[in-house]
C-alpha positions, 0 to 999 in steps of 0.5 A: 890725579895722575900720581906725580908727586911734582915736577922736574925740569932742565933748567939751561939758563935761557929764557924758556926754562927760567919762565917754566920753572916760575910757572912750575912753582907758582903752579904748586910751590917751590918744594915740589920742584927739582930742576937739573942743570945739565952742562955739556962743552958747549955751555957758556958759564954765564948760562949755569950762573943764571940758571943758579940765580933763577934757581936760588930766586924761586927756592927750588932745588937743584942738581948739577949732571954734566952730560959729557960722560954719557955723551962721550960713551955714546960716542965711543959705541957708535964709533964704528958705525959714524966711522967716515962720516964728519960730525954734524947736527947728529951729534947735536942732537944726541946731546940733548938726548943725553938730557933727555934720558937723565931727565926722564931717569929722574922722573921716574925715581922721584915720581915727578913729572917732566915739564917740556920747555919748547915754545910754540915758534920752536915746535912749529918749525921744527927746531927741537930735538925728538926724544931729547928736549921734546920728552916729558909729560906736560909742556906748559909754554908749547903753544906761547910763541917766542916773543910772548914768552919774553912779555911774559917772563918780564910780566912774571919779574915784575911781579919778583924779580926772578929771572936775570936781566942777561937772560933777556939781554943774551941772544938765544941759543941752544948751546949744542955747538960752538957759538950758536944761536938760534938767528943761525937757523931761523929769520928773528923771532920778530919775523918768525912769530908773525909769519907764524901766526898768519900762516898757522893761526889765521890759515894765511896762504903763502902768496897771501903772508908774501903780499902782506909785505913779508920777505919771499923767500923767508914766507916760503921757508917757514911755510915748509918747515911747519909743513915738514914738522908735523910729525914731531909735533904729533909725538910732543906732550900736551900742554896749554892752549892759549891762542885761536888755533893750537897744534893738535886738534885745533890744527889737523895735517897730514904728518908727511908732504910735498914740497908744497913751498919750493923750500929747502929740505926739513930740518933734522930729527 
């Protein structure tokens, strides 16, 4: 309806993307998928290998675009400007912007339109770069938390197997810097989701989530990273509403805020 001859989708190896792409061919076939593999430095071998081996698995076509060129040439015209300053989550963040230029590049050469693989734990506190893996024009997991999409995942290989059993095993990581994972930033998804659904989805007050049994200070920290992340949220794509209370019109805050929480500062752009 919206002209899109299919879909394209960065394909990293993590769970998220290797859920999205069974969806995405289960959706509307294997021939009408592309999926980019998009190294940088910072990306282990095992990721490319498991990202081939979903690939491969599902019959989907595949491209190979190493970002380190256009990360290196955006590096060299902002030279002067960061002159002084030492490297920070700044030059994370453009690393997945370069994905998201490529990615939208080929959107629209090949009219397919770009599915966004962020899940809703990610987006509600914030942990996805604006521009970079937040482009694109439908999300299909934005609002399935975490560890739900790895009951889904495991659901979907029991079906075939086609998703690796590393890609559950691996601990997450966005592989924007060295050794990272995603523990560094947030409490566990375990503790993360749950906190998540009582304070997005059920409404929960702070002081009441804290009486539930949950850690102080991780309660008052999440409840001021979804506060202060609003505004990215507003500029994510649409996507699939599966639980009681969604972002967007199911959930309407302003996109800016005191530190209502007495947590500590937002995350980055």
């Amino acid at each position: 309806k919206n002209g899109f001859d299919g879909a394209v989708l960065g394909l990293s190896g993590g769970i998220d993307s290797a859920l999205c792409l069974a969806i995405a061919v289960d959706a509307i076939g294997a021939g009408r998928v592309q999926a980019l593999l998009m190294p940088s430095r910072y990306t282990a071998p095992m990721s490319l290998e498991d990202a081939e081996a979903e690939a491969r698995a599902l019959g989907v076509d595949t491209r190979v675009i190493p970002i380190e060129p256009p990360f290196q040439a955006f590096l060299e015209s902002l030279r002067e400007v960061f002159a002084g300053c030492a490297p920070d989550v700044t030059e994370e963040n453009l690393q997945a912007r370069c994905r998201g230029v490529l990615l939208m590049a080929v959107s629209n050469k090949t009219r397919r339109i770009l599915l966004t693989t962020g899940n809703k734990s990610e987006m509600s506190v914030g942990y996805a770069t604006l521009y970079g893996d937040m482009a694109g024009g439908f999300a299909p997991i934005k609002d399935v938390p975490k560890t739900l999409v790895y009951r889904l995942a495991r659901y979907r290989n029991a079906i075939a197997p086609v998703i690796p059993q590393r890609v559950f095993d691996r601990p997450p990581s966005a592989e924007l810097a060295p050794d990272q994972k995603d523990a560094d930033l947030l409490p566990p998804y375990e503790v993360l989701d749950p906190i998540l659904e009582r304070y997005v989805e059920l409404d929960q007050g702070v002081e009441r989530i804290i009486a539930a049994g949950y850690d102080a200070a991780v309660v008052r920290r999440v409840a001021e990273l979804v506060d202060r992340n609003e505004y990215k949220r507003r500029q994510a794509p649409p996507g699939v509403r599966i639980s009681r209370r969604a972002f967007g019109r199911d959930r309407r805050y302003p996109i800016t805020c005191g530190n209502r929480h007495a947590g500590g500062p937002g995350s980055d752009p």
